[in-house]
C-alpha positions in Angstrom: 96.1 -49.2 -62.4 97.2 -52.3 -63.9 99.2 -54.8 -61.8 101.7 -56.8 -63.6 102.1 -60.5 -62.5 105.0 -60.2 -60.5 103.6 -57.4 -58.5 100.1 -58.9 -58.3 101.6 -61.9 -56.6 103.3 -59.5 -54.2 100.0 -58.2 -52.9 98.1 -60.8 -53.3 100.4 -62.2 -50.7 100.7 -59.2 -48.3 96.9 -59.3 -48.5 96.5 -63.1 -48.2 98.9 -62.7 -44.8 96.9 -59.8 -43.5 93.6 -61.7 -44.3 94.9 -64.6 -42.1 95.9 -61.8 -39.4 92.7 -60.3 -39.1 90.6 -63.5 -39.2 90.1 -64.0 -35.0 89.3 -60.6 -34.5 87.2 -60.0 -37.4 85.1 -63.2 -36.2 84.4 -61.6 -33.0 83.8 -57.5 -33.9 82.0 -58.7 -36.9 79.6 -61.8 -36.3 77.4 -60.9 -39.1 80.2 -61.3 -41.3 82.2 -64.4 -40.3 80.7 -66.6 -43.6 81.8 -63.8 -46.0 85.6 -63.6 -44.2 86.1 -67.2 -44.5 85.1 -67.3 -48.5 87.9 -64.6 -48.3 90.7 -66.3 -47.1 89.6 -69.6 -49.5 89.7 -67.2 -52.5 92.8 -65.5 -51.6 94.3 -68.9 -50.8 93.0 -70.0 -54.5 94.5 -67.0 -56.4 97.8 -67.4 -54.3 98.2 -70.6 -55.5 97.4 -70.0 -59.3 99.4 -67.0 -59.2 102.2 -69.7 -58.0 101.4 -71.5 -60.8 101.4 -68.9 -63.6 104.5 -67.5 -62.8 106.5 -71.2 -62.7 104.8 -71.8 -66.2 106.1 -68.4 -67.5 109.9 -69.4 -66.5 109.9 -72.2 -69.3 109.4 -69.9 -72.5 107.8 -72.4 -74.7 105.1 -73.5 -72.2 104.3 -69.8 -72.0 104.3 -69.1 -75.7 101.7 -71.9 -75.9 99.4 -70.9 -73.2 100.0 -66.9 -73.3 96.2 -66.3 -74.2 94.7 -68.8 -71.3 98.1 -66.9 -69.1 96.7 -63.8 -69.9 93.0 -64.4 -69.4 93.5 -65.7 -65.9 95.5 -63.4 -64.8 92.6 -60.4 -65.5 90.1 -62.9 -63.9 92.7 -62.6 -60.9 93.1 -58.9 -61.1 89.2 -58.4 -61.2 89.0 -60.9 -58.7 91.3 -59.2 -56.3 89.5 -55.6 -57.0 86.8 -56.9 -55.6 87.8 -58.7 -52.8 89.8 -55.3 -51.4 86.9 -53.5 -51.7 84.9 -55.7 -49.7 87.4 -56.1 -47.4 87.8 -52.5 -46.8 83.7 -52.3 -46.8 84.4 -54.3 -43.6 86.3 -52.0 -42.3 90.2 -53.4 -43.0 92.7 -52.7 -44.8 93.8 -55.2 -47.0 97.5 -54.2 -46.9 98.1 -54.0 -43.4 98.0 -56.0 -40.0 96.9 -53.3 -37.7 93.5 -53.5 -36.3 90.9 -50.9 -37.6 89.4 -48.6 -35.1 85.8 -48.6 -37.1 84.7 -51.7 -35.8 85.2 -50.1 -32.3 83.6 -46.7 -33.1 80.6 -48.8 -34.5 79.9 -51.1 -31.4 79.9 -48.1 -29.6 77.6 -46.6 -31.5 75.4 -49.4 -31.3 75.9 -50.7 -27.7 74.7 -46.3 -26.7 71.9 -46.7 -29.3 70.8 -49.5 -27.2 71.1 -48.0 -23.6 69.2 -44.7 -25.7 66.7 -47.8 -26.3 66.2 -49.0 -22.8 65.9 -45.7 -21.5 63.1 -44.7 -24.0 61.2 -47.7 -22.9 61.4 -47.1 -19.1 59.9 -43.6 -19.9 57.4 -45.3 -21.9 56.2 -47.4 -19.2 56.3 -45.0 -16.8 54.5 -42.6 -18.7 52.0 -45.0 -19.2 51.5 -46.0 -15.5 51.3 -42.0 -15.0 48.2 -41.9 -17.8 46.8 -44.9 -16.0 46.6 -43.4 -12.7 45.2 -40.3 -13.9 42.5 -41.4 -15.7 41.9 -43.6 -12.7 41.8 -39.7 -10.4 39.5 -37.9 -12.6 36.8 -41.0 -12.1 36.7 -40.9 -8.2 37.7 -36.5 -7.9 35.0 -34.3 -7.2 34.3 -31.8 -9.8 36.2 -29.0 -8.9 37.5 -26.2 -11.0 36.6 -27.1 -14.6 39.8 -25.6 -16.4 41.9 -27.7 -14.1 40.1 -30.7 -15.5 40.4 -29.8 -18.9 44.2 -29.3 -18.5 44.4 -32.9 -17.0 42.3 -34.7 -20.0 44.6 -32.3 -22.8 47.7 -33.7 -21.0 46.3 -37.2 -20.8 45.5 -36.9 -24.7 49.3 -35.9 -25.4 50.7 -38.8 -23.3 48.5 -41.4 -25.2 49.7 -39.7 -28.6 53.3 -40.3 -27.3 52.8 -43.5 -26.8 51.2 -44.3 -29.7 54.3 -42.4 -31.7 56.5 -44.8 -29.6 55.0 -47.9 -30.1 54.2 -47.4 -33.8 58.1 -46.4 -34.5 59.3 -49.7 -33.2 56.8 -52.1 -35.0 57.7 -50.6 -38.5 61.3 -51.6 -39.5 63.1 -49.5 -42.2 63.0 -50.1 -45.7 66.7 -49.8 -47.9 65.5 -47.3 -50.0 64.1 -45.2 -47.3 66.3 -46.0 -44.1 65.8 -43.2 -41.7 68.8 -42.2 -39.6 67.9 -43.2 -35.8 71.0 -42.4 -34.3 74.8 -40.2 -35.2 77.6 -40.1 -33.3 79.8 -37.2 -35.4 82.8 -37.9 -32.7 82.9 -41.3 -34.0 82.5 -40.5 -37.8 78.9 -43.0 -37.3 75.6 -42.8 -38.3 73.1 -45.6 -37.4 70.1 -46.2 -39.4 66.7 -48.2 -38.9 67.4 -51.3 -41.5 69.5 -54.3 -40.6 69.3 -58.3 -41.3 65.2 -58.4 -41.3 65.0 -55.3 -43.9 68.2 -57.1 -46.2 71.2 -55.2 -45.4 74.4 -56.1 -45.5 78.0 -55.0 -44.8 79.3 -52.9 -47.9 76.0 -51.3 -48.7 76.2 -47.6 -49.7 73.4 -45.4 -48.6 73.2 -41.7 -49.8 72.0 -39.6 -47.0 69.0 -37.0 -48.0 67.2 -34.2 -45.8 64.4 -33.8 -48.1 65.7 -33.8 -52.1 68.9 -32.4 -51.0 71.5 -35.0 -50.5 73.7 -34.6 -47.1 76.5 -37.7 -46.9 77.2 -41.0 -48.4 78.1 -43.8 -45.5 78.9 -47.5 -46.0 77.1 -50.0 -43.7 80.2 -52.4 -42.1 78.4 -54.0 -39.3 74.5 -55.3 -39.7 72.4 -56.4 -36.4 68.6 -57.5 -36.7 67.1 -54.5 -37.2 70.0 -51.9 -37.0 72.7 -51.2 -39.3 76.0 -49.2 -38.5 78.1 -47.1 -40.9 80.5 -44.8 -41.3 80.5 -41.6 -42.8 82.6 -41.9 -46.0 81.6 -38.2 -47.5 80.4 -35.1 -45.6 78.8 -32.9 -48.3 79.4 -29.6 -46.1 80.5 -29.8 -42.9 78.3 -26.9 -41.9 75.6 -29.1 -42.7 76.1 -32.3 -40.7 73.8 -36.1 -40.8 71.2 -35.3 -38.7 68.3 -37.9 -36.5 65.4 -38.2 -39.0 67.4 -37.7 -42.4 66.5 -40.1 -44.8 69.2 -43.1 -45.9 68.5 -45.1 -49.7 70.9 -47.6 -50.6 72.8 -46.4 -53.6 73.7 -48.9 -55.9 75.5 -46.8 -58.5 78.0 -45.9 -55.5 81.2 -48.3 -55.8 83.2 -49.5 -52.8 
């Protein structure tokens, strides 16, 4: 839809006023996103003011007859610009037309802050686990041989612990790569899926990812809040709703996907 001048000046300021809303909270939700926010509000600030500018120049006919071309030229630059800055905007999870605050950024730090208790709980059965392995082997040094099958059962069992562990420790020194993300964590209440790529891997907020079991493609999700190694997003399409995002599926940044 093409804005005219008038009416891009109108949203451009309802958006600039919501921007300036939303800044202190957007800060604090969104760390990872703070330096992106602020070139925001100075762009917004900048197209305000030329959009200011362009419509005093069109109230004196001549000047405008003079400089329609330049007139018309920077008001598409404008346009485009504002397209863009909406989408990423809304790829933060806000609206750019309104002052209300967005529930995504809550449903996603919930996500994240049970990924990591899921985390810490893993771990404590790791090392406890491990001290159970140790002991173990430790027993079958020092018993007397006994019944043969029972020893058997106790090296089979040791062998599956130390497999475990292996599968644990090997899962946590690989980090995910964007085009083959691997969901670690879904919360379908929330409308979230996490997945296994964040700052160290080179995602960022906006990123599409197309959601695969196999070849067959499940979901698209956009990633609006990035940690170290852990990105959240929400589920923006649900293929089939009999067929839901599942732990393992595979996530591969999409870039023919537009915001």
């Amino acid at each position: 839809m093409q804005l005219s001048l008038p009416n891009l000046h109108r949203v451009l300021a309802a958006t600039f006023v919501a921007t300036l809303a939303l800044g202190g909270w957007v800060r604090t939700a969104q760390a990872q996103s703070s330096l992106e926010f602020d070139e925001l509000q100075d762009t917004l600030r900048t197209a305000y003011a030329k959009i200011q500018a362009l419509e005093a120049q069109g109230g004196n006919q001549s000047a405008a007859a003079q400089n329609a071309a330049a007139s018309a030229a920077e008001a598409e630059q404008l346009r485009e610009r504002y397209t863009e800055l909406r989408g990423l905007l809304e790829a933060l999870g806000i609206s750019a037309l309104e002052t209300d605050r967005d529930e995504t950024t809550e449903r996603l730090l919930t996500a994240l802050r049970e990924m990591r208790l899921m985390e810490a709980q893993k771990n404590r059965l790791a090392t406890a686990l491990q001290s159970l392995v140790d002991a173990s082997a430790a027993f079958s040094q020092v018993a007397r041989p006994g019944n043969p099958e029972s020893v058997n059962q106790l090296s089979a069992a040791m062998d599956k612990a130390r497999t475990a562990l292996s599968a644990n420790q090997g899962e946590k020194s690989q980090p995910g790569q964007l085009a083959d993300a691997k969901i670690v964590s879904v919360k379908p209440d929330l409308g979230v899926a996490i997945l296994n790529v964040g700052v160290d891997s080179g995602a960022k907020p906006g990123m599409p990812f197309a959601v695969y079991r196999g070849d067959r493609p499940i979901a698209n999700v956009l990633v609006t809040d990035v940690r170290q190694t852990l990105s959240g997003a929400i589920v923006r399409e649900l293929f089939s709703a009999a067929d839901p995002i599942q732990v393992g599926d595979i996530g591969r940044v999409d870039t023919n996907h537009s915001n």
